[in-house]
C-alpha positions in Angstrom: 0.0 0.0 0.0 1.7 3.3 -0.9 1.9 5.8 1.6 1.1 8.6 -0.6 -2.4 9.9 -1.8 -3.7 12.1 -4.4 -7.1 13.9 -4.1 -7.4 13.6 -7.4 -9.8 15.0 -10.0 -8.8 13.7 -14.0 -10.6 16.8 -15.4 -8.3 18.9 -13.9 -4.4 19.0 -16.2 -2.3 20.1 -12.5 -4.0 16.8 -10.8 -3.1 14.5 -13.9 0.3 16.3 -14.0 1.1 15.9 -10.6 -0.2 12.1 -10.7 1.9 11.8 -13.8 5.1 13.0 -12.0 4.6 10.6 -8.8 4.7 7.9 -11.2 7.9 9.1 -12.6 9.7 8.6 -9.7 8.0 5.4 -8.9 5.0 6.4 -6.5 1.8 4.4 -7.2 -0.7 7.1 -4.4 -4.0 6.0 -3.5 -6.2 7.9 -5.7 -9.5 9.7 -3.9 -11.5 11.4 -6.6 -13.1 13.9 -4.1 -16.0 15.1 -6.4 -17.3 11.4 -5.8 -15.8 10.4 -2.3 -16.1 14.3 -1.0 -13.9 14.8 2.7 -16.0 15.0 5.4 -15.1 17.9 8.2 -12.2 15.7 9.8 -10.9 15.4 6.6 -10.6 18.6 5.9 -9.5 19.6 9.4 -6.7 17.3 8.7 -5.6 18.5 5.5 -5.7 22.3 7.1 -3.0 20.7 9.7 -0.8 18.8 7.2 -0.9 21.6 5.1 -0.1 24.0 7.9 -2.8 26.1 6.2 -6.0 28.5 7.0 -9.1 26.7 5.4 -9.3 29.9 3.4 -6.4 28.4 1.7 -8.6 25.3 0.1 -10.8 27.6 -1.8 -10.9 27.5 -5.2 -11.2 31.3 -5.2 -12.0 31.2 -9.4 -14.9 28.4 -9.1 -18.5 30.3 -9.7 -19.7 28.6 -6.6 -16.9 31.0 -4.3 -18.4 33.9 -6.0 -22.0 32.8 -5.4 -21.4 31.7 -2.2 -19.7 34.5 -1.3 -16.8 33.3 0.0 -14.8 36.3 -0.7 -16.5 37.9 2.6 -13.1 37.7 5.0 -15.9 37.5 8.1 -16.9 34.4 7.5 -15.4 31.6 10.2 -13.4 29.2 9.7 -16.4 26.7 10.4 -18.5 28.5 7.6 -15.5 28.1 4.7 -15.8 24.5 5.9 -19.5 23.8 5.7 -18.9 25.9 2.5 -16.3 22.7 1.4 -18.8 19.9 2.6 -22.0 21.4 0.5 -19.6 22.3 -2.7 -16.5 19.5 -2.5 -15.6 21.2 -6.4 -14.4 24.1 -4.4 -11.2 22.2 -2.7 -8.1 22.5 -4.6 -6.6 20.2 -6.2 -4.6 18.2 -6.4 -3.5 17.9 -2.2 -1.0 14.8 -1.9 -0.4 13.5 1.7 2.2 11.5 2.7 1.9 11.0 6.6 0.7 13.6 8.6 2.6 16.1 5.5 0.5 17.7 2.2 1.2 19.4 -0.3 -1.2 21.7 -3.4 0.1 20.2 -6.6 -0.1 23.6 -8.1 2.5 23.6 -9.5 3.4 19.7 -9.7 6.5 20.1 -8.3 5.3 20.9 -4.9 5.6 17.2 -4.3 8.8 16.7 -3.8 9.0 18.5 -1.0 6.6 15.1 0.3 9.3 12.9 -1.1 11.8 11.8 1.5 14.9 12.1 -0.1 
């Protein structure tokens, strides 16, 4: 089992870029495709701590739903952006590769060698 995974979404060119260049170097990651098998709020708490992020940080800040939503309104809590995630899981960004309790945005690709232990 490898001890990387990709929330992955194959629409998107950065998630089948960065997928592409884990297998280059030999790393078969568990694939999640998130817009089917959306985080739940643990999930996403978790990815705020391996990212050592803000949950503001997830948002797709380009997706229609952040404009209709709103989510441009710096007020909002941290547990609203979240609920925010669980209703609209299109709005995470992708891809996010964890290795451990470690993640990375593959935006660019290359942010996952910093994951890679060298």
């Amino acid at each position: 089992m490898s001890k990387f995974e990709i929330f992955h979404n194959p629409a998107c060119s950065k998630s089948r870029q960065t997928l592409a260049l884990l297998r280059s170097l030999g790393i078969e990651p568990r694939q999640r495709l998130y817009l089917q098998d959306a985080p739940d709020e643990k999930t996403i708490r978790f990815l705020v701590k391996a990212l050592n992020a803000d949950v503001r940080s997830l948002l797709r800040s380009s997706e229609a739903a952040y404009q209709e939503a709103g989510l441009d309104d710096q007020n909002l809590s941290e547990q609203q952006l979240i609920n925010a995630l669980l209703e609209n899981p299109k709005l995470l960004q992708r891809p996010i590769v964890i290795s451990g309790n470690r993640a990375v945005i593959g935006r660019p690709p290359e942010n996952v060698l910093a994951l890679i232990d060298n």
